[in-house]
C-alpha positions in Angstrom: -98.0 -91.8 -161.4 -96.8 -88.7 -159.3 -95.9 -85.4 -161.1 -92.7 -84.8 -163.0 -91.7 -81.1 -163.6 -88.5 -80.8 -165.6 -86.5 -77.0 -165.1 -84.6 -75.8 -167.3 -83.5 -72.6 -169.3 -84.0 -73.0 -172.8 -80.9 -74.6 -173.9 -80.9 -77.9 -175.1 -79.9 -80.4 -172.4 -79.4 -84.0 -171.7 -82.1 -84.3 -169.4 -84.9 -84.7 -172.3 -83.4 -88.0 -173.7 -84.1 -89.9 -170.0 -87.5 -88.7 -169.8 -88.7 -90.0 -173.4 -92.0 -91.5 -172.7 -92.5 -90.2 -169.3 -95.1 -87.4 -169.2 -93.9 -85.0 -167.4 -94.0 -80.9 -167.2 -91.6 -78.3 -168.5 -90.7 -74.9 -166.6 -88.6 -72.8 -168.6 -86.4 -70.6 -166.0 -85.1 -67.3 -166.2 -81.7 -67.5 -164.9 -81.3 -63.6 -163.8 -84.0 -64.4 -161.2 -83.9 -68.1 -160.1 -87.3 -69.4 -158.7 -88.0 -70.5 -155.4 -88.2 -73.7 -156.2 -85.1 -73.8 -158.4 -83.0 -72.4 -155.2 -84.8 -75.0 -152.9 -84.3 -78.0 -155.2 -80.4 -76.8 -156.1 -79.6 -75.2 -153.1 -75.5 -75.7 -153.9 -75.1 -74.5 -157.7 -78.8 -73.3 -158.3 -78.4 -74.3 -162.1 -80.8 -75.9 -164.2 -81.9 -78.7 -165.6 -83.8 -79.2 -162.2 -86.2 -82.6 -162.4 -88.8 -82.6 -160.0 -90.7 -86.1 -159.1 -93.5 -86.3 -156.6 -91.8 -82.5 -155.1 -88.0 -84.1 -154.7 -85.4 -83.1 -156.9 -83.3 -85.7 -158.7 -79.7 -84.6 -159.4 -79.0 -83.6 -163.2 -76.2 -85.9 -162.7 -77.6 -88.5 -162.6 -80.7 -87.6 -165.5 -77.6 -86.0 -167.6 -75.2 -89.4 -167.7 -77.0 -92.3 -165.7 -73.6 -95.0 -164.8 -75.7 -98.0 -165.5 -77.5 -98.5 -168.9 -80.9 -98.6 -169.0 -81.1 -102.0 -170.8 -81.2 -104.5 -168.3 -79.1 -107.3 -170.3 -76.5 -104.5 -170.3 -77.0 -103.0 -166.5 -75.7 -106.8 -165.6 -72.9 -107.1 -168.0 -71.8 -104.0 -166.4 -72.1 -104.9 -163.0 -70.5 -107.7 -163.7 -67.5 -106.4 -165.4 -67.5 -103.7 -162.0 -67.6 -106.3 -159.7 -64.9 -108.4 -161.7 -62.3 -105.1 -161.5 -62.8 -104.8 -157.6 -62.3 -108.3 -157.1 -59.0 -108.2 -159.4 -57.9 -104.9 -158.1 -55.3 -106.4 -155.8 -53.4 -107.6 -158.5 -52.4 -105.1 -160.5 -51.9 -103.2 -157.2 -49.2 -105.9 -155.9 -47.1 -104.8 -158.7 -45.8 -102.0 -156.2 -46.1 -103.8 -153.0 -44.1 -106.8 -154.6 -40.1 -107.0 -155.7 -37.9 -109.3 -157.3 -39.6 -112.9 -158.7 -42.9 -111.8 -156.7 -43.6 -108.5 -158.8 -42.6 -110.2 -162.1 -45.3 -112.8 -161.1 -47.5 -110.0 -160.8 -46.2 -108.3 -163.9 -47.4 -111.3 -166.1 -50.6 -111.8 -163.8 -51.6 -108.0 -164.3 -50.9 -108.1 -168.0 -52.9 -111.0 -168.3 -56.1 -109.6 -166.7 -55.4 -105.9 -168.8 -55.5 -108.6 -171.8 -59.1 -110.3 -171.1 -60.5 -107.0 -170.3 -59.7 -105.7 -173.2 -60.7 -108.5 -175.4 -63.7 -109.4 -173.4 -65.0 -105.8 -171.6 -63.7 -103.3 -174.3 -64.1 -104.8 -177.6 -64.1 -102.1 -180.6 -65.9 -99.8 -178.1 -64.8 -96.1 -177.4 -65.5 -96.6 -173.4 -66.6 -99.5 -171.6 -69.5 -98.2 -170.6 -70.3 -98.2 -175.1 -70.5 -94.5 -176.3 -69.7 -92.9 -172.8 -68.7 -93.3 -169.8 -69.8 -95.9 -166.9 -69.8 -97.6 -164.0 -67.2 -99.9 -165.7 -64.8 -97.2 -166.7 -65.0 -95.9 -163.2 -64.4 -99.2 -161.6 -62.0 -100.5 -164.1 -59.6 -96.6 -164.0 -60.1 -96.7 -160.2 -59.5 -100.9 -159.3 -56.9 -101.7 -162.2 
C-alpha cells in the first residue's frame, strides 16, 4: 500500500473518521509558517487537514463529507434515488413552462413525485443522504 500522510494542525477534524483502519502518518503543522508541502498540496487556501496518498493530495472535501456512503448497499440506493431526481426533474420544472389545464396536470404530477420521495427517499431521516448531506440532497434541491 503506498504512503498516507495526513496534515493537519491540532484541532480535531473530520478527516480522522475516513481514515479508521488505514495506516497512515500524521504531520502536525504550524500554521504561522506553512510547510512546503502544505503550500504545494493546497496551493488555493493553504489550510489543513491536507491528506497525502502516494505524494498527491486528496481534497479535505472530499475526506471531510464524502457524497456517497461508504456502505455499498447504501452508495446504490443513493445513486439510485440521484438518478431517479434527474430523470423526474422535468416535471416539476413544467410547472413554469406550462399554463392553464397543462400546469394543473403538472401540479398533481409534481406533488405526486414530492409524495413518493418523501415516503420512499426520506423516511424519518434528517437529510437524504441519513445524518448529513448527500449526493441525494444535492440532486433532489437541484432536479426537483
Amino acid at each position: 500500500m503506498e504512503e498516507v500522510k495526513l496534515h493537519e494542525d491540532g484541532q480535531v477534524h473530520l478527516t480522522s473518521d475516513p481514515l479508521k483502519g488505514i495506516p497512515f502518518e500524521y504531520i502536525e503543522e504550524d500554521l504561522s509558517n506553512r510547510s512546503d508541502l502544505i503550500l504545494k498540496c493546497n496551493p488555493v487556501h493553504k489550510k489543513v487537514p491536507v491528506c497525502v496518498h502516494a505524494g498527491k493530495p486528496i481534497r479535505e472535501a472530499m475526506m471531510s463529507n464524502p457524497l456517497l456512503p461508504s456502505d455499498p448497499y447504501d452508495g446504490a440506493v443513493d445513486r439510485f434515488w440521484a438518478k431517479f431526481a434527474e430523470d423526474k426533474g422535468i416535471v416539476t420544472w413544467s410547472m413554469y413552462r406550462t399554463s392553464g389545464e397543462e400546469q394543473q396536470k403538472a401540479i398533481k404530477n409534481s406533488l405526486e413525485l414530492l409524495k413518493n420521495i418523501e415516503e420512499h427517499a426520506l423516511g424519518q431521516k434528517e437529510f437524504f443522504g441519513r445524518k448529513r448531506i448527500g449526493i441525494i440532497d444535492i440532486a433532489l434541491g437541484w432536479g426537483l
